[in-house]
C-alpha positions as CSV (number, residue, x, y, z in Angstrom):
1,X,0.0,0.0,0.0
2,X,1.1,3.7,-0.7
3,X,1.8,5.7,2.0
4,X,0.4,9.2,1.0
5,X,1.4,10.8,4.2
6,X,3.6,9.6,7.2
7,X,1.6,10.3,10.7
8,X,5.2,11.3,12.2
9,X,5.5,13.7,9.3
10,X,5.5,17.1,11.0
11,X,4.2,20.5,10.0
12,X,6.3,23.4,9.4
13,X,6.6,25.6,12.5
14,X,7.5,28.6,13.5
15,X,11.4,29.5,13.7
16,X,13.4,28.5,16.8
17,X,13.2,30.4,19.5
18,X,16.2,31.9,22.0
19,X,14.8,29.4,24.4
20,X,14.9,26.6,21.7
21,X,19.0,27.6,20.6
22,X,19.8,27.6,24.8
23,X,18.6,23.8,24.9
24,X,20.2,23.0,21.2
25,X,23.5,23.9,22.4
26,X,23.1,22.4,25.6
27,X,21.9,19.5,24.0
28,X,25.0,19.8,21.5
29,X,27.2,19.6,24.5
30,X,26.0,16.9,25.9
31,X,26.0,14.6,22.8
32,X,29.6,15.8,22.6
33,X,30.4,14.7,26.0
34,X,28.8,11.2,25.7
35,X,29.9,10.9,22.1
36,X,34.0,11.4,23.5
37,X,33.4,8.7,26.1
38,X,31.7,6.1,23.5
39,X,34.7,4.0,22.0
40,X,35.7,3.2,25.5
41,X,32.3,1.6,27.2
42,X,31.0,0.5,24.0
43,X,33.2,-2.9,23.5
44,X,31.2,-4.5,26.7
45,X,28.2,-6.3,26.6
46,X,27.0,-3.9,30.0
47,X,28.6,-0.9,28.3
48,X,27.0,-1.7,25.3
49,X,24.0,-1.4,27.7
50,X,24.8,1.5,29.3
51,X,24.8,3.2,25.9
52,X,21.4,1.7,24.4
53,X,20.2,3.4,27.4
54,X,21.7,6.5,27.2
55,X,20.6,6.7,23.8
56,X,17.1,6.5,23.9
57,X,17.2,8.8,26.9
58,X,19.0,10.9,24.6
59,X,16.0,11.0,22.1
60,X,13.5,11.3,24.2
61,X,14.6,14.3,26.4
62,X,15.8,16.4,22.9
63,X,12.4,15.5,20.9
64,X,10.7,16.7,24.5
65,X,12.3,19.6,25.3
66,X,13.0,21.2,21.7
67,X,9.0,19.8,20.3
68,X,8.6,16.8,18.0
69,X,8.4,19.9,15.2
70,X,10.7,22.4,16.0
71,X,12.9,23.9,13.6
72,X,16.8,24.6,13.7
73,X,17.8,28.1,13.8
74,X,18.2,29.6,10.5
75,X,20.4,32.5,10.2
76,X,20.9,35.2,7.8
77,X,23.6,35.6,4.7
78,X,25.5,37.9,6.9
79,X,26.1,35.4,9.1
80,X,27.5,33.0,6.6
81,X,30.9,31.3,7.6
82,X,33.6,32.3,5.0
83,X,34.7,29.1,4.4
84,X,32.7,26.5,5.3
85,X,35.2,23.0,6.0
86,X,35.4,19.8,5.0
87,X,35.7,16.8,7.2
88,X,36.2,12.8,7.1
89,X,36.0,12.2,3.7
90,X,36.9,15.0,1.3
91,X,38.2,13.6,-2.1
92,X,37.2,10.2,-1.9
93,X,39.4,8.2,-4.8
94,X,37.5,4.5,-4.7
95,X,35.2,3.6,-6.9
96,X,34.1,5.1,-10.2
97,X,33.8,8.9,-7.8
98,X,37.2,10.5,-9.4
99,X,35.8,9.7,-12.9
100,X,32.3,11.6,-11.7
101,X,34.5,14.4,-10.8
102,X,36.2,14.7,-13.7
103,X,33.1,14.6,-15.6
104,X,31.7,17.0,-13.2
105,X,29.0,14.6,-12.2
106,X,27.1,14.2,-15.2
107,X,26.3,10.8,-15.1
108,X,25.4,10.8,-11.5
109,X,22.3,8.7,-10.4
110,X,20.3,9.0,-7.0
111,X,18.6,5.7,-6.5
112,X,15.5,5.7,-3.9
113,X,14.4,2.3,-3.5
114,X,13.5,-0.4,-0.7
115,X,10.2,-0.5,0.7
116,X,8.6,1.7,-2.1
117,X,6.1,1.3,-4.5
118,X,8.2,3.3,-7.1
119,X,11.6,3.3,-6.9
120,X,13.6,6.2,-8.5
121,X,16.6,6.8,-10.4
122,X,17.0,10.7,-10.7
123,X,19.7,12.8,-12.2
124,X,21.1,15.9,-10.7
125,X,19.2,17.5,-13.6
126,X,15.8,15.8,-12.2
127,X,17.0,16.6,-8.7
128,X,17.1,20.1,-9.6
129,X,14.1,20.4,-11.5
130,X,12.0,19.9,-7.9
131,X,10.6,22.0,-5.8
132,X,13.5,23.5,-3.8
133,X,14.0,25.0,-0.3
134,X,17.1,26.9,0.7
135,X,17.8,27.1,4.8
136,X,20.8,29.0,6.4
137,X,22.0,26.8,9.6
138,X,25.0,26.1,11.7
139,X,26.5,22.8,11.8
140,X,27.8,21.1,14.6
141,X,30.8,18.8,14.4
142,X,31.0,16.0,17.2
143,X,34.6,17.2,17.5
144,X,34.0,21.0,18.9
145,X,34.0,22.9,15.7
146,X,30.5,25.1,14.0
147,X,30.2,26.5,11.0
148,X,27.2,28.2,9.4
149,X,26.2,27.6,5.5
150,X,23.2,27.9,3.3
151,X,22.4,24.9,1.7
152,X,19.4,24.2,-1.5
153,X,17.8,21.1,-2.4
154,X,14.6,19.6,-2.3
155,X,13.1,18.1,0.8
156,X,13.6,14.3,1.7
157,X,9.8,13.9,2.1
158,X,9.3,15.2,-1.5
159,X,11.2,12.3,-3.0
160,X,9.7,9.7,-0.8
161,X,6.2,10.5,-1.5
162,X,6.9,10.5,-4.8
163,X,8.3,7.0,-4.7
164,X,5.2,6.1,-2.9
165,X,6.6,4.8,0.6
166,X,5.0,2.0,2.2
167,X,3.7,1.3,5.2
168,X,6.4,-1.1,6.6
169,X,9.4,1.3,6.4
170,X,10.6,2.2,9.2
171,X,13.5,4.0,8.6
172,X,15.7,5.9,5.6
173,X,19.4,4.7,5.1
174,X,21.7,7.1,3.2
175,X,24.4,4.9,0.7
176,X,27.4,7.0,-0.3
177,X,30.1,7.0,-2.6
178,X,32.7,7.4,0.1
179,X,34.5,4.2,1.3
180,X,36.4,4.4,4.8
181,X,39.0,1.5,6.3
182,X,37.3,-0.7,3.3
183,X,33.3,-0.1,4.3
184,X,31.0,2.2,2.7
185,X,29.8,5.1,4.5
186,X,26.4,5.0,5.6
187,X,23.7,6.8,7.8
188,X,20.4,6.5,8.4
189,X,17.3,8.2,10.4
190,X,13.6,7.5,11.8
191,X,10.8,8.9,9.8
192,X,10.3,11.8,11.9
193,X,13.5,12.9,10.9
194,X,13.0,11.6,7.4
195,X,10.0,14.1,6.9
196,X,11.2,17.7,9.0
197,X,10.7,20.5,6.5
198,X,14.7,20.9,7.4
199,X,16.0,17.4,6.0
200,X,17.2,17.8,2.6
201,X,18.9,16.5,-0.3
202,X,21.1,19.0,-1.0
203,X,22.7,19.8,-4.0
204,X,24.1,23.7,-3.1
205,X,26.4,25.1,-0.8
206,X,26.3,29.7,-0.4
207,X,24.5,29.7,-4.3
208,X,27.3,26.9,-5.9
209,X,27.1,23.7,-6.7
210,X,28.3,21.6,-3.8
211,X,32.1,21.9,-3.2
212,X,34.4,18.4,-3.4
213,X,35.0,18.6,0.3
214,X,31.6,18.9,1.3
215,X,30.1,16.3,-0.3
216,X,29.8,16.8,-4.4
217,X,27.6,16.4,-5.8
218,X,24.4,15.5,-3.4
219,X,24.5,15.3,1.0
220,X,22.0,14.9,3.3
221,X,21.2,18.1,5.3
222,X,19.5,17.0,8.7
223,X,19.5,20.2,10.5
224,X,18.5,18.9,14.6
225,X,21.3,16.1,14.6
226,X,24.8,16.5,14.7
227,X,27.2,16.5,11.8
228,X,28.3,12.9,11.2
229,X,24.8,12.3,10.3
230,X,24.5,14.5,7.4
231,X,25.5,11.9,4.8
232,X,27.5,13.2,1.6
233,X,28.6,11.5,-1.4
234,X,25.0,10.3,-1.6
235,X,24.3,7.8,-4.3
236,X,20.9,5.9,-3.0
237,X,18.5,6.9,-0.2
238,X,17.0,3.1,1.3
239,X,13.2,2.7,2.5
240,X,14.0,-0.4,5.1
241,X,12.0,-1.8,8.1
242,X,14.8,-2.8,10.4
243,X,18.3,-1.9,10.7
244,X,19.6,-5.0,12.0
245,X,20.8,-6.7,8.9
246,X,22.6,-3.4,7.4
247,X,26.5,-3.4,8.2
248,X,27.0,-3.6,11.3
249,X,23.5,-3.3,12.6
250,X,23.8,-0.1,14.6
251,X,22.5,2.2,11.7
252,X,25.5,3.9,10.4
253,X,29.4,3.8,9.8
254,X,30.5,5.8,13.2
255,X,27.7,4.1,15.2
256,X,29.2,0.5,13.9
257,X,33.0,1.5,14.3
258,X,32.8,3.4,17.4
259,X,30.0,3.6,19.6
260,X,28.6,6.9,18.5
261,X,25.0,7.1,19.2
262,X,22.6,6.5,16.3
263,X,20.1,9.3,17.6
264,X,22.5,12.4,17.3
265,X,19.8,15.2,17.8
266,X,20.9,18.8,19.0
């Protein structure tokens, strides 16, 4: 059956509030602090415990405190960050990727597929020709550093409509181009992330195409969770039910490796 509309798809709200950026850093803060102590309690079965714990405490208290709904602050073009980094991958050389860079990524294909009813294979042409939303927001690094960019591309929840979702998925995994200590990076979110007016396939960094470092030529933007989350290098976007069975079964390439937490909301 098609799934028309997602009942954890939220509608759009009003801009953060003071109040709201107070408990985003704080919330920031905190995910840094737990996130620095992960890789070292993680490799225990009752630190493995400790953590599952933690985690869902995690995403209870931020989806509480900011609203299911809320937005991320968006800024204004003033306060753009003059050069916006890149981090983990930033040239990534497996693959057929250096040959899409030198051909400037005209061949590039975004597969959305899985649980749908009508799975996609779009261009960056096709990608382009939707409906588009632009957002000015800071992103937060798990290691310390912020920067503040204004990213384009259309919303998550317009391509997953339009592949007709069904009513079994659970959850979106991001597949990328980018291949770390021989795995593929990969991230993936719940559907209330999946639908927030701020989660975006995005194609445009400040008005140009997306820069090498940051992802070329397609990244996930998912404004209230922290950086490692925003997928770049983005060549399929997954409708699945579980995330057991995917790599390493924790729901992405950090959260496998290390211990992050899967539910990295600020």
């Amino acid at each position: 059956m098609t799934r028309a509309s997602h009942q954890d798809r939220p509608d759009h709200s009003p801009p953060s509030t003071p109040q709201h950026m107070h408990r985003r850093s704080v919330l920031a803060g905190m995910s840094a602090l737990f996130l620095g102590a992960c890789s070292k309690i993680a490799d225990s079965n009752a630190g493995s415990s400790v953590l599952t714990a933690a985690q869902k405490w995690h995403q209870a208290a931020h989806r509480t405190l900011t609203g299911r709904h809320a937005l991320a602050k968006e800024y204004n073009r003033a306060d753009v960050s003059p050069f916006f980094r890149g981090n983990g991958s930033t040239d990534p050389q497996n693959g057929n990727y250096p040959a899409q860079a030198a051909a400037n990524f005209a061949d590039w294909r975004l597969e959305v597929r899985g649980l749908v009813d009508k799975p996609l294979s779009l261009s960056l042409d096709n990608i382009r020709r939707l409906p588009q939303r632009t957002q000015i927001t800071r992103h937060d690094c798990v290691e310390g550093w912020s920067a503040i960019g204004e990213w384009t591309g259309p919303q998550l929840s317009v391509l997953l409509d339009a592949a007709g979702l069904r009513e079994e998925a659970k959850y979106i995994v991001f597949r990328c181009a980018d291949n770390l200590n021989g795995q593929d990076y990969y991230e993936s979110v719940d559907m209330m992330d999946a639908f927030h007016p701020q989660t975006i396939v995005a194609h445009a960094l400040n008005g140009d195409p997306l820069p090498i470092r940051n992802g070329a030529p397609l990244r996930m933007r998912i404004e209230r969770q922290l950086g490692y989350k925003h997928a770049k290098y983005l060549t399929a976007i997954d409708a699945v039910a579980s995330l057991d069975d995917i790599a390493g079964g924790k729901g992405g390439y950090w959260e496998d490796r290390a211990g992050y937490q899967w539910y990295a909301g600020i």
